[in-house]
N, C-alpha and C positions, 0 to 999 in steps of 0.2 A: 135526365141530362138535357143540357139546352142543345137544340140542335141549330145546325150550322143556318144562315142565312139564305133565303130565297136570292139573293142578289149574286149569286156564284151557279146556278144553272146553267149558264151559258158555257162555263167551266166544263162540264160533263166530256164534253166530244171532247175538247182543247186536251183533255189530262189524259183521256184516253190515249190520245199519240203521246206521250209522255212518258207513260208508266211502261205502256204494252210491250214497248221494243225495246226494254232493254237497253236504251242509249242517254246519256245524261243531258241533260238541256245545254243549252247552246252548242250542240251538236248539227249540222244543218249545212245549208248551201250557200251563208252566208246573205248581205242583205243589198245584192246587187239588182237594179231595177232589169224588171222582167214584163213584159207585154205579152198578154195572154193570146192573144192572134199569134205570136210565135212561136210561142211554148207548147201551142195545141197541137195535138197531132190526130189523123184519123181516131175515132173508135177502135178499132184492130190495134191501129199502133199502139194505143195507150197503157190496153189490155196487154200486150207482147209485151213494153218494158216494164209494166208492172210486175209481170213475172219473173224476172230475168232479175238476181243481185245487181247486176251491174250498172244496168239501165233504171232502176226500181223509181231513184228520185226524179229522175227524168219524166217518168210518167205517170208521178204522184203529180206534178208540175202541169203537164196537159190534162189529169183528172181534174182537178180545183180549176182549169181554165173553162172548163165543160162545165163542171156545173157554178160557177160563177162564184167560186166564193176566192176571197183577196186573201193576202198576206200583207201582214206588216210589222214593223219590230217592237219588241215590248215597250219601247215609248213614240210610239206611233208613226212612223215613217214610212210610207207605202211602199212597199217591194211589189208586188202585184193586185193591180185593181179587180174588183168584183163586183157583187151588186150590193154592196155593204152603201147605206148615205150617211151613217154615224157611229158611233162606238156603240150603241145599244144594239145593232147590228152583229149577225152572226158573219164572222171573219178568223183567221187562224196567225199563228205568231209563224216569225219565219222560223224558227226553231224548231218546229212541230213539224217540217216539212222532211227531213231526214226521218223522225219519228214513224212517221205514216208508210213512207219506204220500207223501214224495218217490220211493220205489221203485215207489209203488201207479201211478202217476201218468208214471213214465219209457217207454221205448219197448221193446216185446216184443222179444225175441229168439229163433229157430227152436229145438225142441226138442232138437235136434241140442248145443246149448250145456252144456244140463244135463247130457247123456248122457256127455261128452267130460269134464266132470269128475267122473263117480264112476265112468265106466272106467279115468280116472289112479290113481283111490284102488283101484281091484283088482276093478271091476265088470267080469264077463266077459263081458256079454251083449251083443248088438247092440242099437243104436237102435229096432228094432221090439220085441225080447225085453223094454226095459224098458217102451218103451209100452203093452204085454201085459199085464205085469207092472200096471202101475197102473189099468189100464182093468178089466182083471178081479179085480182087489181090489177096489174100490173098488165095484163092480158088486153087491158082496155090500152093502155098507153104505149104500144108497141112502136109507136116513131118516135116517142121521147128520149132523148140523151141519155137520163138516167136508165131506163130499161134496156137502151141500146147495152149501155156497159155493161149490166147483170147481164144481157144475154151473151155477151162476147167472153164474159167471165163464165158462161156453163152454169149460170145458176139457174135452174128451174123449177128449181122446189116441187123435186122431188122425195117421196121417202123417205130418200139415200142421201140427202143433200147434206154436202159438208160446207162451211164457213170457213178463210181465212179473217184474222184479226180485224183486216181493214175493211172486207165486205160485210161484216157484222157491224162496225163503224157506219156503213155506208147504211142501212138499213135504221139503222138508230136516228143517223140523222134524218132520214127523208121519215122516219116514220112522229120522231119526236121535235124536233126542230123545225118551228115557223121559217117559212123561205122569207130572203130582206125582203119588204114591201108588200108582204100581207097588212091586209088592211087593223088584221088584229092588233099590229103594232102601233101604239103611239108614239107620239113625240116629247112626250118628258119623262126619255131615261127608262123605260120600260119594256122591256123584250115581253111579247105576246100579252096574251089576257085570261082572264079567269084565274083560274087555278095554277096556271101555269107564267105566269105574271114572273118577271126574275126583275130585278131591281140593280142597274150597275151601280158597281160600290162609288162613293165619291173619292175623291182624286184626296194624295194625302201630299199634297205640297208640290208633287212632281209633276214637271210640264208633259202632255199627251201634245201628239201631234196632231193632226186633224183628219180622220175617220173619212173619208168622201166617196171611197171608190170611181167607178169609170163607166156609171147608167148602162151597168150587164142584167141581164133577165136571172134570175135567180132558175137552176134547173134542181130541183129536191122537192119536196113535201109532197111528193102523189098520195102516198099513203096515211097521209097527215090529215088531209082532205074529204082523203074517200072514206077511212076506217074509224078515226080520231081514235086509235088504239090508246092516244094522250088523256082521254077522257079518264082512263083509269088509275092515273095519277096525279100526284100532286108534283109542284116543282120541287120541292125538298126531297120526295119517294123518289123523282128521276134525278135527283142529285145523285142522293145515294149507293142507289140501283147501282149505275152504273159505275161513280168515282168508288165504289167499293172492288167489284170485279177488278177494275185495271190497276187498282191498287196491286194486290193479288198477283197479277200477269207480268208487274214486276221483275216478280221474283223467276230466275232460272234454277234451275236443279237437274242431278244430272247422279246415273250410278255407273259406277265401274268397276271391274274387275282384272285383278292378275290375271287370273289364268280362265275358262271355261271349262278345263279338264282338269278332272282330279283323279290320284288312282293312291290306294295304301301300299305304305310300304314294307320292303322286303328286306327283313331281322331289322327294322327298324322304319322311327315314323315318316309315312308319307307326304304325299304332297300339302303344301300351304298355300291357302287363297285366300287372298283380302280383298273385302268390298268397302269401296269408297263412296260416300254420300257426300257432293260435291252443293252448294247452294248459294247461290248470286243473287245480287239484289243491287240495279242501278233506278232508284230512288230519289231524284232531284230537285227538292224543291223552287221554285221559282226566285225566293229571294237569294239561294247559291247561285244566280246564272251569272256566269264571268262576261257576256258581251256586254248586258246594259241592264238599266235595270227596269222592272216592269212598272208603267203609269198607265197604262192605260188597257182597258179591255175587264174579265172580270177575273183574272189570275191576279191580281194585284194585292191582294189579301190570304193568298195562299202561302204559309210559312209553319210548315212542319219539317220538322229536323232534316236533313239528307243521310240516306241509307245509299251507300255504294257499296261494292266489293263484296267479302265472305257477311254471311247472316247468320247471326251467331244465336244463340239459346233455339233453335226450334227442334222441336221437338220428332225425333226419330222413330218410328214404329219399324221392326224388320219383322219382315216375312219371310222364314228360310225355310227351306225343307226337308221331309223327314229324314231323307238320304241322306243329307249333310250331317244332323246330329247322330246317327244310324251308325256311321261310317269314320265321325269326326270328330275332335273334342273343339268344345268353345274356346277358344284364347282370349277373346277379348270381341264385346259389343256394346258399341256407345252410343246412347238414346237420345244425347241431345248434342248438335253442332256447333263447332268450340270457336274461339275467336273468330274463325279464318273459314267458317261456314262449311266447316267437315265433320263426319262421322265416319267410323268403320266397323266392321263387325270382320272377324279372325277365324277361320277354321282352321286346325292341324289336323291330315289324317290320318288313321293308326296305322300301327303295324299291324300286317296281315299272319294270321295265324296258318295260313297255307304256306306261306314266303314263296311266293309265285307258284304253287306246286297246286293243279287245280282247275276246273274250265273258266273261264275269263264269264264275270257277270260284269253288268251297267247299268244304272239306271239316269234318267233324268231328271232334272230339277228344276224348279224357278225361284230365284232369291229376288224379292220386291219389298219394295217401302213404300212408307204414306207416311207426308209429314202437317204436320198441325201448324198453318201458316196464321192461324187469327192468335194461337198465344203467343208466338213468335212477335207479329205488330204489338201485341200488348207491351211487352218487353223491353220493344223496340222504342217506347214512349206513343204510338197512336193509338191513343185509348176510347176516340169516341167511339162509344158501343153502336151506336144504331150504323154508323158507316163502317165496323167490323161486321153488324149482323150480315151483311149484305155480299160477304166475302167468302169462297166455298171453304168450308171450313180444313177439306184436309187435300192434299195434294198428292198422284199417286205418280209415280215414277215409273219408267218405262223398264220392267224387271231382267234380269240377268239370266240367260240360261246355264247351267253348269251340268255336267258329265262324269259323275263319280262310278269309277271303275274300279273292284278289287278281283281275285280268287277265290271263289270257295274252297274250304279246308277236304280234302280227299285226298284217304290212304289207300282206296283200293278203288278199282271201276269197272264195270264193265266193256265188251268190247261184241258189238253186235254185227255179225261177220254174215257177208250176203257174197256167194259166186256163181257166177253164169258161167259156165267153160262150152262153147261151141265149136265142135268139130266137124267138118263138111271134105270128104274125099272125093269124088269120084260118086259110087255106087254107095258109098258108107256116109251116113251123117249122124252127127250124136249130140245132144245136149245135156249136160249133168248139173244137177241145182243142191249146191250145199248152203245152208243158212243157219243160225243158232247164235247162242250166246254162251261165251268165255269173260270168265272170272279171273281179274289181275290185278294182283296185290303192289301196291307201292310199299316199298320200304324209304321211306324220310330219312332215316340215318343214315344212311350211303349219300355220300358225296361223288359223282353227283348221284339221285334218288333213281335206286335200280326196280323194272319191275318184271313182272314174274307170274304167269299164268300158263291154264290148259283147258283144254274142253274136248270131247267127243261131238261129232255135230253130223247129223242125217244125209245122208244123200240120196236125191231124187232126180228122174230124169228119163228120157227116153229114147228111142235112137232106131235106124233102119240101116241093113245089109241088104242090098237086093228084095226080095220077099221078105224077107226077114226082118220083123218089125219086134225091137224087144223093151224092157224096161230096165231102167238102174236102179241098185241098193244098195246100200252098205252104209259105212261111216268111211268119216274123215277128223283124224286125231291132232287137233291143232297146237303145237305150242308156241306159248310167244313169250320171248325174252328180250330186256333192253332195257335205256333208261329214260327219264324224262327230264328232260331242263325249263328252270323255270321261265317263265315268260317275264319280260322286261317290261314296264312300264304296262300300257293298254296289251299289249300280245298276249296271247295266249300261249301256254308251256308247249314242247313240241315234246311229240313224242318219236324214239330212235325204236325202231323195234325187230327184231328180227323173229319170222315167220317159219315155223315148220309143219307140212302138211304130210299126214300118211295116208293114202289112201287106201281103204276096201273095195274096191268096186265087184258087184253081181248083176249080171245080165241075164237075162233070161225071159225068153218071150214067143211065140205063134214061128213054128218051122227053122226054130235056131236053135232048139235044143235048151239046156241049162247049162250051168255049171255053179261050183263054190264059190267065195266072194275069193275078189283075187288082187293083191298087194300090186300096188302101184309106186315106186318112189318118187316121193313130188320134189325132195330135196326143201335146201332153204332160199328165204327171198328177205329184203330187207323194207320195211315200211316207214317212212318220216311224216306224221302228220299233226297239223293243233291239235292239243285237248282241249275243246270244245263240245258242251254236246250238242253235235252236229254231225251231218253225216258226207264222208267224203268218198267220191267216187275215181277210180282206177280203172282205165280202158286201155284194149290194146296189151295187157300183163301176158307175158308169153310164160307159162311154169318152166320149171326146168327141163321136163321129163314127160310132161302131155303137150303133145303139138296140139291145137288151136287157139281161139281167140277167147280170154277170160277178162271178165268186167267184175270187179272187187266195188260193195260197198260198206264202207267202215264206219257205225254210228256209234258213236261214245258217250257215256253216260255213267258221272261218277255214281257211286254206292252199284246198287243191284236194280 
C-alpha cells in the first residue's frame, strides 16, 4: 500500500491533541490575540492549572509560552507568537489548545505504555534503558524550563513512573521534534534533515497568513540532541508511530452495570443484571472544522471521514465469571456495538432450590471486556494498514465487580453446642463444661419450616467447698424445638429455637465424699440466631434454675 507522505510529520504532535481528548476540533479558546509575557505564569503555577479541570487551558497557555511555541488559526493568523519564523516551523492551531487541556487533565498511564511504542518504531532498549536514558539526560539540564516542568510534574522516571496524555506529548516532542531554528532546518519548505526531512504540503488555492512569530528561544529538543532517539526512525515510522496511537485514544469506552449484587430467588427467579458496553469516538477531521478552513501548516491534507458519537460495529469480547453462569442463565450477549456504540450481556438468576431455607453462601466476581478497535477503524472506512499496524490492537475496559449470593439446599444440621456455667459463692466455686453435637432435622413442608432435634452431651468440670476439692460428671439432655424463616434477599434464615436442658450432675472428689448423679432442672430458654455456619456467642445467659454466669457458644453447620 502506498504510504502516506513525508510532508505531514509535522502533523504527529498537532493530531495528537486532537484525537487524545476526546473533543472535536474547533473546540478551543477561540482566536483572541494573546501575549505570551502574560499568559505565562510561574513554573508551579503552570504545573497547578494544569492539573485542575478548570484551570487546565489556562495553563496549557503559560506551557506553550514557556516553551516558545505560537498558535495561530488554521489560515494563518497569529493568536500567539513563538519561536516559529515560517510555516515550515513547528507551531500549534489555536484549536489544539482546549485539545491539550483535555489530555493534561485525562488519567496517567504506567510508563511501560510510552516504552512499547517507540520499541514498535525500532527502540532497542528496555523499559529501564529508556528510563536511564531520560533520567540522566535530563539530570544534565536541571535549570532548563523544560526540566523545570517535568520536575514540578513529579516526573523522574522512576520504575513506577506513570504518564499523563500531555506529558507523553511533552516527551515526544523534545525527544523527536527539531526546536525552530536548529540549524538542521533549511529554508525551502523543509522541516529538519536526513531521514527526518518532512516536506510542507503546497497551498491548494487558499490564502495562509504569514508564519513570523515574535524572535522567542525555542525551549524543547534536549533529548533530541543528546540521545537522537530520532536516529531510529524514519519520518513516515514517526508519522505513523504516533498518528496511529492517538488515533486509538479517540476512542472512550466505558462498562456499567445495574446492579453489583445479585442473589437467587425464592419459589422463583432471582435477581437481573445488565452490563452495558458504552463506546465514544469524537473523530474530527480537519476539513469538518466549522471556524475556518485550514491553508496553512501541514493538517491541510488531512481528510478522513468524521467519526463522533456512538462507534458502532466493534467488536465485543466478555469476560464473565464462573459464578455468573454457575448461579445464572444467559439472556442475552451482544459481541459487537450496534448503531449507538453499545453492547450488553443479560444474566437472570435462578431459583434457589433452598427458597431461602439454608446458610447464606457468596462468592465474587469480575465481569471485563476487551474490544478490537483496529477492525472497528477498518469498518469505519480507515483502511491504511501500516497506520492501523501501529494501533494497540485490542482495548481493555476497566471490569465490573459483582456479588452473587444464594442458600445452600439443607434439610437437617447440626448444632455444635459449647457451655461454660461459673459459679463463685463465698467458700464454694464451681465450673461445669458441657460441649457436643446435636442433630436437627428441618422439615420444608411446614409453613413456616419447623425443626426438631436431641442430643445427650457430657459434662465436665471441677469445683471447691472449703477443703473440698471435687470433679463433675454426668450428662446434659438437650432438646431443641422451633422453626426457621427464610432469609430475605443477602440475609441469612434466622433460626427461632427453643432450648431444653436436663441435667445429671456427679460430684465427687478428695474429703467430700461421693454421691449418685443428681437431676438438676434447667427448665427452657429461647434462642434466635442466623443460620450461618458460623459460630455465635451468648454471655451473661442466667439458666433458670442454676444461679451463675453461662457463656453459650452456638456453631452451625448444615448436614453432619
Amino acid at each position: 500500500m502506498k504510504s502516506r507522505p513525508y510532508d505531514k510529520l509535522v502533523s504527529l504532535l498537532m493530531v495528537l491533541l486532537l484525537c487524545a481528548c476526546n473533543l472535536p476540533f474547533g473546540s478551543g479558546s477561540g482566536t483572541g490575540k494573546r501575549d505570551p509575557d502574560r499568559v505565562k505564569m510561574t513554573v508551579t503555577e503552570t504545573v497547578a492549572a494544569l492539573g485542575d479541570p478548570v484551570r487546565a487551558e489556562e495553563g496549557v497557555w503559560s506551557l506553550l509560552a514557556h516553551l516558545g511555541i505560537g498558535v495561530y488559526t488554521g489560515d494563518g493568523i497569529q493568536v500567539m507568537p513563538g519561536s516559529e519564523t515560517g510555516e515550515a516551523d513547528f507551531w500549534l492551531y489555536d484549536f489544539e489548545v482546549g485539545s491539550l487541556a483535555s489530555m493534561a487533565t485525562q488519567e496517567a498511564e504506567p510508563f511501560s505504555t510510552y516504552h512499547v511504542l517507540l520499541a514498535g518504531l525500532g527502540y532497542p532498549g528496555s523499559k529501564a534503558d529508556l528510563l536511564t536514558l531520560y533520567r540522566e539526560t535530563y539530570a544534565e539540564y536541571r535549570d532548563h524550563v523544560f526540566v523545570q516542568l517535568l520536575d514540578e510534574m513529579d516526573i523522574s522516571f522512576s520504575s513506577n513512573q506513570f504518564l499523563t496524555p500531555l506529558q507523553s506529548w511533552l516527551l515526544l516532542l523534545d525527544s523527536f521534534i527539531p526546536p525552530n531554528g536548529d540549524p538542521a532546518i533549511s529554508s525551502n519548505r523543509r522541516l529538519g534533515g536526513g531521514r527526518l526531512a518532512i516536506q510542507v504540503p503546497l497551498r491548494q488555492g487558499l490564502p495562509c497568513g504569514l508564519i513570523t512569530g515574535g524572535g522567542i528561544i525555542p525551549y524543547w529538543g534536549i533529548l533530541r540532541s543528546e540521545a537522537d532517539l530520532a536516529a531510529y526512525l524514519t519520518a513516515v515510522e514517526v508519522y505513523y508511530a504516533i498518528h496511529g496511537p492517538m488515533l486509538a485514544s479517540a476512542v472512550k469506552a466505558s462498562l456499567s452495570a445495574t446492579t453489583s449484587e445479585v442473589h437467587e430467588g425464592h419459589n422463583e427467579s432471582g435477581d437481573r443484571v445488565e452490563y452495558m458496553v458504552d463506546v465514544r469516538i469524537a473523530y474530527i477531521p480537519l476539513v469538518e472544522n466549522p471556524v475556518a478552513a485550514i491553508s496553512c501548516g501541514a493538517l491541510t491534507l488531512l481528510s478522513w471521514q468524521p467519526l463522533v458519537g456512538g462507534f458502532s460495529d466493534v467488536p465485543v469480547e466478555w469476560q464473565d465469571p464462573f459464578v455468573l453462569t454457575r448461579h445464572g442463565e444467559l439472556e442475552e450477549m451482544e459481541n459487537v456495538t450496534d448503531y449507538d456504540g453499545k453492547a450488553q450481556l443479560i444474566f437472570q438468576m435462578e431459583e434457589e432450590e433452598a427458597a431461602g431455607i439454608g446458610p447464606y453462601r457468596e462468592e465474587e466476581g469480575l465481569v471485563s471486556v476487551t474490544l478490537d478497535l483496529k477492525f472497528a477503524f477498518l469498518k469505519a472506512g480507515i483502511n491504511d494498514e501500516r497506520l492501523l499496524s501501529f494501533i494497540q490492537t485490542t482495548k481493555k475496559l476497566e471490569p465490573e465487580e459483582v456479588l452473587v449470593s444464594w442458600h445452600d439446599s439443607c434439610d437437617e444440621f447440626s448444632f455444635w453446642f459449647s457451655e461454660v456455667l461459673v459459679q463463685d459463692f463465698m467458700v464454694y466455686s464451681n465450673e461445669i463444661f458441657i460441649e457436643g453435637r446435636i442433630m436437627v432435622d428441618i422439615d420444608l413442608e411446614s409453613d413456616p419450616a419447623s425443626l426438631e432435634g436431641s442430643g445427650t452431651l457430657p459434662i465436665m468440670g471441677q469445683g471447691q467447698v472449703g477443703d473440698c476439692e471435687f470433679i463433675n460428671s454426668g450428662t446434659d439432655y438437650v432438646k431443641v424445638s422451633g422453626t426457621v424463616l427464610p432469609g430475605e434477599g443477602d440475609d441469612p434464615p434466622m433460626l427461632k429455637m427453643n432450648v431444653n436442658h436436663s441435667f445429671q450432675i456427679k460430684m465427687e472428689g478428695n474429703h467430700c465424699g461421693g454421691g449418685s448423679p443428681m437431676p438438676i432442672p434447667a427448665g427452657e430458654y429461647t434462642l434466635e440466631m442466623p443460620f450461618r455456619d458460623d459460630e455465635t456467642q451468648y454471655d451473661n445467659f442466667n439458666q433458670p434454675s442454676i444461679v451463675g454466669l453461662t457463656e453459650y457458644t452456638l456453631e452451625v453447620f448444615c448436614g453432619d
